[in-house]
C-alpha positions as CSV (number, residue, x, y, z in Angstrom):
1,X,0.0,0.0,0.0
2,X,0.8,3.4,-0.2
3,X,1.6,5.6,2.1
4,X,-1.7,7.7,2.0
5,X,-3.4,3.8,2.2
6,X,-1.0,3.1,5.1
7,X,-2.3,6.3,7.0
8,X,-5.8,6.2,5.8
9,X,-6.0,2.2,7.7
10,X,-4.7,3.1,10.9
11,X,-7.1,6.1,11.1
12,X,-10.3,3.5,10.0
13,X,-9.0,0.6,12.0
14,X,-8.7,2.7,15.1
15,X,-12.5,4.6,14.4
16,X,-14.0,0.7,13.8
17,X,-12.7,-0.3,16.8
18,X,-13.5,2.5,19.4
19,X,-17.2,2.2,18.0
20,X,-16.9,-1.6,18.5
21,X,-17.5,-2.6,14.9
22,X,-14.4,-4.9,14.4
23,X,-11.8,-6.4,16.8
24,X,-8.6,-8.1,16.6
25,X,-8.8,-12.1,15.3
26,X,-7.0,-15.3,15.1
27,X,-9.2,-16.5,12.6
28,X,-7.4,-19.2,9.9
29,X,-9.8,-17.2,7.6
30,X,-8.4,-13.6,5.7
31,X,-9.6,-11.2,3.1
32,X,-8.1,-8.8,1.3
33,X,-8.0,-5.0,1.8
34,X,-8.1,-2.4,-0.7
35,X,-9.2,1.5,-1.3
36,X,-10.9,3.0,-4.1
37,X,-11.3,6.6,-4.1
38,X,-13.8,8.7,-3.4
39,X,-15.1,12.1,-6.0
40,X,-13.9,13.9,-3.0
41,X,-10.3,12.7,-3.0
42,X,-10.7,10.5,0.5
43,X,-10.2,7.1,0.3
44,X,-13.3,4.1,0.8
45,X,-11.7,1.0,2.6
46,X,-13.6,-2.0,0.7
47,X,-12.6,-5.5,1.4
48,X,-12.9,-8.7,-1.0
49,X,-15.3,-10.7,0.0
50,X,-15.5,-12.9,-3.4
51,X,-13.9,-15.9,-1.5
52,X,-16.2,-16.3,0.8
53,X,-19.2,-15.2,-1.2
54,X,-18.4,-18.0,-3.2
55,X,-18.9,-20.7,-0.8
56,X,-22.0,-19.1,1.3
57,X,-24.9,-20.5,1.3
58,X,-27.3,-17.5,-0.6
59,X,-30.4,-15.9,1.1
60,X,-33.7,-15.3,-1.1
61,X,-35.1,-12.6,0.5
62,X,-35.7,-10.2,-2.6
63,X,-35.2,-7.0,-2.7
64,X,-38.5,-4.6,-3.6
65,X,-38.7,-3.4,-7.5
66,X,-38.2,0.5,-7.1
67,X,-41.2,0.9,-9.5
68,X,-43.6,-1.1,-7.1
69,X,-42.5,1.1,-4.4
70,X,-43.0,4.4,-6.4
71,X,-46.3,2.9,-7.5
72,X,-47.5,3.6,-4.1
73,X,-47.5,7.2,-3.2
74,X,-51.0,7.4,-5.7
75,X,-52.8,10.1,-4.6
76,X,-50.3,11.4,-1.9
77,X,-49.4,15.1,-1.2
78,X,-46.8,14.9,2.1
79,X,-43.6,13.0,1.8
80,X,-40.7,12.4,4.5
81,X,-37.7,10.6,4.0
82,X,-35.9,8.7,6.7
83,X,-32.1,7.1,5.9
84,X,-30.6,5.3,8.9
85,X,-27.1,5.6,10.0
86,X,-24.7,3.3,8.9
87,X,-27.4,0.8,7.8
88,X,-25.9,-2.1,7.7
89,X,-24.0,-1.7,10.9
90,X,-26.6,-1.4,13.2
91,X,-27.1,-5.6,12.5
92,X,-25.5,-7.7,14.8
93,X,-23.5,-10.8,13.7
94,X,-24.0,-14.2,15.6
95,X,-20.5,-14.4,17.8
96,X,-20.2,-18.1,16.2
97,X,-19.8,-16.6,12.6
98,X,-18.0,-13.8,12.8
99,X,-14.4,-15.0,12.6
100,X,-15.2,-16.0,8.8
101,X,-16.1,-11.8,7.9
102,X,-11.8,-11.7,9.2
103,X,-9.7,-9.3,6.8
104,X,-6.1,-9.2,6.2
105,X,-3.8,-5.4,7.1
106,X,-0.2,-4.6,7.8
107,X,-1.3,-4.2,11.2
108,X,-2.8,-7.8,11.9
109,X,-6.1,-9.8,11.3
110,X,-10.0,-7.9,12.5
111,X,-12.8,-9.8,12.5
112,X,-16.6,-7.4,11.9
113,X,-19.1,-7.7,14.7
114,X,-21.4,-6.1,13.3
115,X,-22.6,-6.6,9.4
116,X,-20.2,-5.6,7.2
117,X,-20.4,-4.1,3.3
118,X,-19.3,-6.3,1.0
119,X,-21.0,-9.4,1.7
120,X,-23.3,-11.4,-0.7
121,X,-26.3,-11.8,1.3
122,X,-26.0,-8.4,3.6
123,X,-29.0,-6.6,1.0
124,X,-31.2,-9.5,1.6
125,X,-30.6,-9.9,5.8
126,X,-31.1,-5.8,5.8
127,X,-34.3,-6.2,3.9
128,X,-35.5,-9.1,5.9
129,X,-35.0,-6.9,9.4
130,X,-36.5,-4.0,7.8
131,X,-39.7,-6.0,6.4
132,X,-40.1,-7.9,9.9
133,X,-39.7,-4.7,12.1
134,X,-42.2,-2.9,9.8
135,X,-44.3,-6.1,8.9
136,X,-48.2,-4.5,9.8
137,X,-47.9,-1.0,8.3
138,X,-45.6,-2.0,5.0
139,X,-47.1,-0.3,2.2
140,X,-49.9,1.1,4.0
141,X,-48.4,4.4,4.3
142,X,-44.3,4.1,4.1
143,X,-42.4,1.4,2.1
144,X,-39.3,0.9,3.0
145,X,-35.8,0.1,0.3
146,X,-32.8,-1.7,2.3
147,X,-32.0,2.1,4.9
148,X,-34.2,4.4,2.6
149,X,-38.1,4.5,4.3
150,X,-40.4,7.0,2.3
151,X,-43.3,7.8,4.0
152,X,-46.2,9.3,2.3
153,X,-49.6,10.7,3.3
154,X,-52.7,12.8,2.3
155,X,-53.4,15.5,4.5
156,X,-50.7,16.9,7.1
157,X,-52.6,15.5,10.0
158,X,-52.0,12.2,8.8
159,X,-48.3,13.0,8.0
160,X,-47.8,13.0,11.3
161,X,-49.4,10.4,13.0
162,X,-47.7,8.0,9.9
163,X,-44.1,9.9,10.9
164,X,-44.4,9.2,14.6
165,X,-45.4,5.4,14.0
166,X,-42.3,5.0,11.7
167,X,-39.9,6.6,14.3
168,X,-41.6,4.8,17.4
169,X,-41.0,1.4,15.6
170,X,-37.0,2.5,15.3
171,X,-37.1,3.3,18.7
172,X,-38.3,0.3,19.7
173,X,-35.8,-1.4,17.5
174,X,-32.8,0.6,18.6
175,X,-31.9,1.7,15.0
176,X,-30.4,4.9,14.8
177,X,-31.3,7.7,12.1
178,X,-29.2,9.9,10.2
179,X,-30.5,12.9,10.3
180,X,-28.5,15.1,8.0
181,X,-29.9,12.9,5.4
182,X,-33.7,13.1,6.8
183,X,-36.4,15.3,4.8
184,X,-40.0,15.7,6.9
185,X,-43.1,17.1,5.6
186,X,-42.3,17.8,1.9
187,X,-44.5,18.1,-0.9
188,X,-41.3,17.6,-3.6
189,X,-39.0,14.4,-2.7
190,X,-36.1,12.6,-3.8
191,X,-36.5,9.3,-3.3
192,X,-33.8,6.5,-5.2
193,X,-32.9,8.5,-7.6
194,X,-36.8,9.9,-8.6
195,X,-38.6,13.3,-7.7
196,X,-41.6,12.5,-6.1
197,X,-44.6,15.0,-5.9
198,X,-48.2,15.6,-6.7
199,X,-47.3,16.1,-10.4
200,X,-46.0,12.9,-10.8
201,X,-42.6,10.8,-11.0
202,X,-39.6,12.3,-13.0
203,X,-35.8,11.7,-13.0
204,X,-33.8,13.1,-10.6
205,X,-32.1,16.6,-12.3
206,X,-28.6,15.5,-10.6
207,X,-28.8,12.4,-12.7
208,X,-30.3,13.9,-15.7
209,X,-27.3,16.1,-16.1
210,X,-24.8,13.0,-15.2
211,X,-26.3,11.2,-18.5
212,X,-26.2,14.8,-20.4
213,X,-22.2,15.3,-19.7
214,X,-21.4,11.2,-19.7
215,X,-18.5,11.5,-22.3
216,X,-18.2,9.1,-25.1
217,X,-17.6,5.8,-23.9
218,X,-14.1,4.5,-25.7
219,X,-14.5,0.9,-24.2
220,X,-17.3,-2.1,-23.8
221,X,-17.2,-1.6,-20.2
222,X,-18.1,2.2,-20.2
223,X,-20.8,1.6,-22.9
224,X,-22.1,-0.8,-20.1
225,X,-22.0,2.0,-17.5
226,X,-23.7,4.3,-19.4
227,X,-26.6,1.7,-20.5
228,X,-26.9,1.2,-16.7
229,X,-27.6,4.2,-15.7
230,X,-30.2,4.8,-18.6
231,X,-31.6,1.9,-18.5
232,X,-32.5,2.9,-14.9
233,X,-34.7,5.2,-16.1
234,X,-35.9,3.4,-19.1
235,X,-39.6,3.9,-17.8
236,X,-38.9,7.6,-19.1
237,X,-38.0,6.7,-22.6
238,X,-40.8,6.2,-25.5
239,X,-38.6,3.8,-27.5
240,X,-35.5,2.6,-25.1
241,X,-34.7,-1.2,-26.3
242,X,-34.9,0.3,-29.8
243,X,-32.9,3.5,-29.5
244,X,-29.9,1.7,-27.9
245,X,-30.1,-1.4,-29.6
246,X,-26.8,-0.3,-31.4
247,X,-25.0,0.1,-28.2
248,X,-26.7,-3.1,-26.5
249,X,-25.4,-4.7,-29.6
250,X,-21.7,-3.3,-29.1
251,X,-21.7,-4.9,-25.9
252,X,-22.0,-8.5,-27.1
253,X,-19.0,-10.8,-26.6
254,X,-19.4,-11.8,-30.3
255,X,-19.1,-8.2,-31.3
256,X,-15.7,-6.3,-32.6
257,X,-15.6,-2.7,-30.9
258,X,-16.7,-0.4,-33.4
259,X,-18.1,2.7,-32.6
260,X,-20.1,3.7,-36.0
261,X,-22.7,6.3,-36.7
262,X,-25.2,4.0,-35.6
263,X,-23.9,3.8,-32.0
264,X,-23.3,7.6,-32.0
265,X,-26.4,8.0,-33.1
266,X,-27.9,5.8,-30.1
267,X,-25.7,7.7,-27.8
268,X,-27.2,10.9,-28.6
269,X,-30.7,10.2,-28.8
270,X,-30.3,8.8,-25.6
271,X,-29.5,11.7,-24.1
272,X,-32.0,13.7,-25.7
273,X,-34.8,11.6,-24.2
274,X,-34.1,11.9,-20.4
275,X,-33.1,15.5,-20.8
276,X,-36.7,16.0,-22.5
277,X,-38.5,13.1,-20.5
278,X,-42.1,13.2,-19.9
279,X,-43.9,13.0,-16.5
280,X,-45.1,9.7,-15.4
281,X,-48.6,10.0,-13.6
282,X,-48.7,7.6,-10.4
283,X,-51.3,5.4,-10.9
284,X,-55.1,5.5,-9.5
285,X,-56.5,2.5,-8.2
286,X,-59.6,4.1,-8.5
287,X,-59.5,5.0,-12.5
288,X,-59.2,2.2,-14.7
289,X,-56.2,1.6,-17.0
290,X,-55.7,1.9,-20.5
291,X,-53.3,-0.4,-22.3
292,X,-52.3,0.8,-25.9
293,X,-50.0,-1.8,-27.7
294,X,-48.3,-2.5,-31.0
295,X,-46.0,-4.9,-32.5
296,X,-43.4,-4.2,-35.7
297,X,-41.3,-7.1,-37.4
298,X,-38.7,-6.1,-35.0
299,X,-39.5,-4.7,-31.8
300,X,-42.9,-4.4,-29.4
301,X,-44.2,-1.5,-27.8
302,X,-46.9,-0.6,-25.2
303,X,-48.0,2.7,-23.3
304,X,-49.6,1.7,-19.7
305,X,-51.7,5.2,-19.3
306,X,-54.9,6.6,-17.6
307,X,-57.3,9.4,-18.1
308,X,-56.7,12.3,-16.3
309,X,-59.5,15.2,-17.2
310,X,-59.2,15.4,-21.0
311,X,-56.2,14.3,-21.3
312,X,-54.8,10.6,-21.0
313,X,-51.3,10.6,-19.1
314,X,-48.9,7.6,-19.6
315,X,-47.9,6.0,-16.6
316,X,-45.3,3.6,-17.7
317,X,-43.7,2.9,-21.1
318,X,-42.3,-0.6,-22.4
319,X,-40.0,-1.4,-25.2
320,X,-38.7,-4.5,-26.0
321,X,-36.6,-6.1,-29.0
322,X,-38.9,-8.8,-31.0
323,X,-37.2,-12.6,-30.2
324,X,-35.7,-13.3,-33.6
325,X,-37.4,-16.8,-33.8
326,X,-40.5,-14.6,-34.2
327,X,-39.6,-11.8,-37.0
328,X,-40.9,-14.2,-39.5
329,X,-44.3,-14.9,-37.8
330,X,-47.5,-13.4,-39.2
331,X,-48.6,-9.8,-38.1
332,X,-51.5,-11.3,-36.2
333,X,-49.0,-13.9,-34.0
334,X,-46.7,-10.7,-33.8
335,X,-49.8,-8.8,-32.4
336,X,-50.5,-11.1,-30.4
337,X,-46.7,-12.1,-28.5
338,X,-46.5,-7.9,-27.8
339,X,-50.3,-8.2,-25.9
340,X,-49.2,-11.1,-24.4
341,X,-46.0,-9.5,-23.4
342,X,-47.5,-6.0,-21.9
343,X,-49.9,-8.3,-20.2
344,X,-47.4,-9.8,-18.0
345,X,-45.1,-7.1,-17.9
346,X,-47.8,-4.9,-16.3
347,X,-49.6,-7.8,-14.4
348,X,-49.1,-6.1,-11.1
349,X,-51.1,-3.2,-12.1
350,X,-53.9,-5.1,-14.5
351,X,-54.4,-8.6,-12.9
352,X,-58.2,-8.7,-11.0
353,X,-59.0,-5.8,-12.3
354,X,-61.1,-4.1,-15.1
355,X,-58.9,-2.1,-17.7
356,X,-59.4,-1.0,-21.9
357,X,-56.9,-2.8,-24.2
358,X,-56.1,-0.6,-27.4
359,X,-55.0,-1.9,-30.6
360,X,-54.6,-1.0,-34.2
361,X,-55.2,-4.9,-35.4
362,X,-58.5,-6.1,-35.7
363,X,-58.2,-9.7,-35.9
364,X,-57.5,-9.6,-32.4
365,X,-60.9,-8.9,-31.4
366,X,-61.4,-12.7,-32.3
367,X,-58.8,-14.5,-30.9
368,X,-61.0,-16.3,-28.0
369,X,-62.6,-18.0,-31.2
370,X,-59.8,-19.4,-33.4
371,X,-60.7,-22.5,-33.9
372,X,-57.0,-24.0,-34.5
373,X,-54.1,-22.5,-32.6
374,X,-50.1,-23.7,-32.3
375,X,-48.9,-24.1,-28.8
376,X,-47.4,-21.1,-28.2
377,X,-50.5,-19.2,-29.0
378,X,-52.4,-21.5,-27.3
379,X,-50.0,-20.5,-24.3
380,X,-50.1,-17.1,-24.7
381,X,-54.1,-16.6,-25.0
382,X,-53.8,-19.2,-21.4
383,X,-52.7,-16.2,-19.7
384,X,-54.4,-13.2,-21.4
385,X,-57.8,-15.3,-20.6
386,X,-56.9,-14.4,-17.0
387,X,-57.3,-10.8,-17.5
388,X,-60.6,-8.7,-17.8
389,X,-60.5,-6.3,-20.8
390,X,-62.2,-4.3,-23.3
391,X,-60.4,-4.4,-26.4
392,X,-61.2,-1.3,-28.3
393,X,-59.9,-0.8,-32.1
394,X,-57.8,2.0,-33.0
395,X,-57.0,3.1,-36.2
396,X,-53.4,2.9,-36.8
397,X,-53.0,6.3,-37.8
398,X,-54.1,7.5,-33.8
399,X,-51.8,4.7,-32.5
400,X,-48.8,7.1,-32.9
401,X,-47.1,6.1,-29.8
402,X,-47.3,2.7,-29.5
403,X,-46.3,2.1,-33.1
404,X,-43.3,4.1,-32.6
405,X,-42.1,2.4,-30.0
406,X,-42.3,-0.9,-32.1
407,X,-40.3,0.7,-34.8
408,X,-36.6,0.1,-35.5
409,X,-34.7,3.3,-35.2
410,X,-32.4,2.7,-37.0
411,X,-34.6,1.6,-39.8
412,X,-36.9,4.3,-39.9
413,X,-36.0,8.4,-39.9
414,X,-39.5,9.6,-39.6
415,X,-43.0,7.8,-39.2
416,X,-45.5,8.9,-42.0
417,X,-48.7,6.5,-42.3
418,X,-50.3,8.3,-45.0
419,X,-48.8,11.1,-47.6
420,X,-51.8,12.7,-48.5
421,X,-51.9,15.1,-45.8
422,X,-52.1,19.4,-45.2
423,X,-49.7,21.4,-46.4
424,X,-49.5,22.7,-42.8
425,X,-48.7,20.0,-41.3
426,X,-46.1,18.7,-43.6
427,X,-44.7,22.3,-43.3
428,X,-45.0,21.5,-38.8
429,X,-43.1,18.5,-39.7
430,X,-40.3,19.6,-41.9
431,X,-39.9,22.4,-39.0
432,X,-39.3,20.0,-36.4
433,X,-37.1,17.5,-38.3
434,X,-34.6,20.5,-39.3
435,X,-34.2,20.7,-35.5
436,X,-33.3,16.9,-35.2
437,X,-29.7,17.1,-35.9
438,X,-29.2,13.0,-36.4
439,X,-31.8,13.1,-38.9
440,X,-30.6,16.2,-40.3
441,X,-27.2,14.4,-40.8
442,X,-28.9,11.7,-42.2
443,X,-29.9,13.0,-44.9
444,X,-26.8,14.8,-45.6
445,X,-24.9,12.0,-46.1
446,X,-27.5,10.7,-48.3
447,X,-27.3,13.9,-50.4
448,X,-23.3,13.1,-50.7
449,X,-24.0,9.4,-51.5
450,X,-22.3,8.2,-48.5
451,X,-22.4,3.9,-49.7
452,X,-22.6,2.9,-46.0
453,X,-25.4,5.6,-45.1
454,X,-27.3,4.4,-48.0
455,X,-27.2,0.6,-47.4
456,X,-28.7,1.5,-44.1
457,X,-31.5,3.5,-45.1
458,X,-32.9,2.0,-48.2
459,X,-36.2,2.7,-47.2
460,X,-36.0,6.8,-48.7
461,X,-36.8,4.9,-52.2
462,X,-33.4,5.0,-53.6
463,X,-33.4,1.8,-55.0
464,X,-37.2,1.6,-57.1
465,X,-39.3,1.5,-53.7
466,X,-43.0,1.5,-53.7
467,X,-45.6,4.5,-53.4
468,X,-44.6,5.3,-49.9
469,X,-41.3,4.6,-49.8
470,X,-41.3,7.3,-52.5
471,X,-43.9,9.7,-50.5
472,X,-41.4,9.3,-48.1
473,X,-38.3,10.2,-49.9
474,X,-40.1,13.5,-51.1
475,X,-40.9,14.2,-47.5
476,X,-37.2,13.7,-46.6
477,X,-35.9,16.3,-49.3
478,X,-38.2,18.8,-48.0
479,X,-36.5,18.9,-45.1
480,X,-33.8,19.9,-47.1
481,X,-34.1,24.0,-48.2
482,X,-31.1,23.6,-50.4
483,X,-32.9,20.7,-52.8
484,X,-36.3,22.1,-53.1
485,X,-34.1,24.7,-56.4
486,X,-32.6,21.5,-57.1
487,X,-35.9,19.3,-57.2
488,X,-38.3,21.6,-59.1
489,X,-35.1,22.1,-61.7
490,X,-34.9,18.3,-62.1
491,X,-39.0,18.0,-62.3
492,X,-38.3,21.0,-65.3
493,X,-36.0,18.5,-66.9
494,X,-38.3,14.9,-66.2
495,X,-41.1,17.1,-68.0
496,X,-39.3,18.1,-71.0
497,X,-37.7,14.8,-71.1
498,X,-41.7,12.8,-71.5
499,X,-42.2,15.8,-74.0
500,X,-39.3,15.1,-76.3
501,X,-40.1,11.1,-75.6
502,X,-43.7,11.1,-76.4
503,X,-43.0,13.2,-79.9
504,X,-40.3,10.4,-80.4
505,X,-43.0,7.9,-80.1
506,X,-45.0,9.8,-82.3
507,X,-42.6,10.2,-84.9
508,X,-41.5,6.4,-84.4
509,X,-44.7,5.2,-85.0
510,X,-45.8,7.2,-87.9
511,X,-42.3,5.4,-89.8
512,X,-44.1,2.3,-88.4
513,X,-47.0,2.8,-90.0
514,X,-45.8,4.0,-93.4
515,X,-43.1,1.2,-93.6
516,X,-46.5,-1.2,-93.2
517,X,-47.8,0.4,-95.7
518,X,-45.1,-0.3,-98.2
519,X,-44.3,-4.0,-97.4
520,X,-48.6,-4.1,-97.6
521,X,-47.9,-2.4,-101.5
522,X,-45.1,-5.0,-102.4
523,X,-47.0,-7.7,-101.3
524,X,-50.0,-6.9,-103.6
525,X,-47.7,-6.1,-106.4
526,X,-45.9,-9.8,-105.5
527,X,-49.0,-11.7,-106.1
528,X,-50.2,-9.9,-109.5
């Protein structure tokens, strides 16, 4: 160690000790001690548990999902927030096991007598004490995340009765809070990395501006950090599994590092969506839900939303990558795997209870009478006969949000369902494309006939595509101000070029016509 580490363990070991955390052992067991520093500059002693995580025996007590918990504060104006003090420390160790937490310094074996950081099933014996301690009001009015307990109420009167029942039960449990960390009586919370309020849920601006500054990851290992800490906040994004499927690919054993356009692409849009996320509504048990879904050959998406006044507010968005053992199944299977899918992924919230299911494919109004079905969808329409729904039909062209979700980013620069549409509105849309600079670069690149740009994005017509793959290529170029001189001299030249054509074919088939004539002559001349 260095001599900073050097200093930096005497000063821990002797603070552990006085509190009565650690004390010296003779233990045959020993694991390693390192530092890793700290934004700060101070140094974090950690110690290396992985041998003896290896050969413990695992606990199952799982730990809460952070959106179940958030899913609770419905309705809720006054929050308080309650971390305890050196969590994990304040849980005893049985005297018979605690020579095998022993760690190895210059200065000679310790042994933890209290739970220490760093061990496999410390989340899971935390969350057990917490969930037995707080076993008859849990989820009532408070849930509670390893040391993090939210508390949440409706009116202030209530606020305080749920705050003194929370404390009272530490009391009784000799835990100690910290109270530089405490919030009471708030009507705006942090709360795991959320802002909690009235409004609704959002990302927390600290992290928000983390993912806007993150610099560009140069290795796999930093594009996983940064997928981490979006994928966090996934809920947030319209389209996540399809936005960063370039970088999730990148991050595939099977996959050479090579940071294309693609994957710089991903890594701003990214961006771009948490730093313009939408508010998430928390959810009313007392309104019912509204499921909108749709499937593409590629991916599935689903908005999980409820009405609130005249407006319907999304609670939760999925997006997931279509299995590729299913891209070559029919729409209606397709249709029916991304119900299926947002059925179970939003069980929680829908199972037992009445809700509206939205779709832009009919056919799936009849799926309880098919009268053959494979196993899978035989499987699949099992579990959606669990759930009581309306399914409601909605024209594809008001299913904006769901379909874009299903849609491959990196197939598809804008989403047009029909070409045939106001001159204001394509005018609206060429507006706010010009201020999307990937798809502005785009289509610069297809202006200079970049090969690799155009391999990609075949669908702007380039290579004899149907009607809309045309519509759609015209839509593109009027994005462009500099081509529209260019376009209306090249239709000048198309039109004169069918002029001079079409008197060609005149002239052509005027020779035609006279040369038949003239064999018709010889002929009768022939046979006299």
């Amino acid at each position: 160690m260095a001599p900073a580490e050097l200093d930096e363990l005497r000063r821990q070991l002797k603070e552990l000790t006085e509190k009565g955390w650690i004390r010296p052992s003779t233990s045959p067991f020993g694991s390693p001690v390192l530092f890793v520093p700290k934004k700060g500059g101070t140094l974090r002693m950690c110690i290396d548990y992985r041998g003896l995580n290896a050969i413990t025996v695992k606990n199952a007590e799982p730990l809460p999902r952070i959106d179940d918990l958030l899913d609770r504060v419905q309705g809720c104006k006054y929050y308080s927030k309650i971390d305890l003090k050196s969590g994990y420390h304040q849980i005893a160790i049985r005297p018979e096991d605690q020579h095998k937490t022993t760690f190895q310094t210059r200065y000679g074996l310790y042994e933890f007598v209290v739970m220490p950081f760093g061990l496999c099933n410390a989340p899971g014996t935390f969350q057990h004490a917490m969930n037995r301690i707080f076993h008859d009001h849990l989820d009532k009015f408070f849930v509670v995340y390893l040391d993090d307990i939210l508390i949440f109420s409706k009116s202030v009167e209530e606020h305080a009765q749920h705050v003194e029942t929370v404390l009272s039960l530490l009391r009784q449990h000799k835990y100690k809070v910290n109270l530089e960390k405490c919030e009471f009586g708030r009507t705006k919370i942090l709360y795991l990395g959320h802002e909690v309020s009235t409004e609704g849920i959002r990302p927390e601006d600290a992290k928000v501006a983390s993912i806007r500054d993150w610099p560009r990851p140069q290795t796999v290992t930093k594009v996983r950090s940064f997928l981490g800490m979006c994928g966090y906040y996934r809920n947030f994004v319209k389209n996540y599994s399809t936005v960063a499927s370039p970088l999730t690919d990148l991050t595939r054993l099977d996959t050479p590092w090579d940071w294309s356009d693609e994957c710089e692409a991903a890594f701003k849009r990214l961006k771009h969506a948490l730093m313009n996320h939408e508010v998430l509504v928390v959810p009313d048990p007392q309104k019912p839900f509204i499921v909108t879904n749709n499937a593409s050959q590629y991916n599935i998406g689903a908005v999980l939303a409820q009405q609130d006044g005249k407006k319907l507010r999304p609670i939760e968005y999925m997006s997931k990558k279509m299995p590729s053992k299913k891209l070559a199944k029919s729409t209606y299977e397709r249709e029916l795997y991304a119900l299926y899918k947002s059925l179970v992924h939003w069980r929680h919230f829908l199972l037992g209870r009445f809700f509206y299911l939205r779709t832009d494919h009919q056919t799936l109004k009849w799926i309880k009478t098919q009268p053959a079905l494979s196993d899978a969808l035989k499987r699949w329409i099992e579990v959606i006969d669990r759930y009581d729904f309306k399914l409601e039909y909605l024209k594809g062209e008001y299913n904006k949000v769901a379909d874009a979700l299903s849609r491959r980013a990196d197939y598809l620069g804008a989403l047009v369902s029909e070409f045939g549409v106001f001159e204001e509105l394509t005018q609206s849309l060429v507006g706010a494309y010009q201020e999307d600079t990937v798809t502005m670069d785009i289509i610069r690149k297809l202006q200079a006939k970049d090969k690799a740009t155009e391999d990609e994005f075949v669908m702007l017509g380039n290579k004899g595509g149907t009607d809309e793959e045309n519509g759609m290529r015209d839509f593109c170029r009027r994005m462009m101000p500099e081509e529209r001189e260019e376009d209306e001299r090249r239709a000048k030249e198309a039109e004169e070029n069918r002029r001079r054509e079409e008197e060609e074919r005149r002239e052509n088939e005027k020779l035609r016509e006279a040369e038949a004539r003239e064999r018709q002559n010889w002929r009768t001349t022939a046979k006299k």
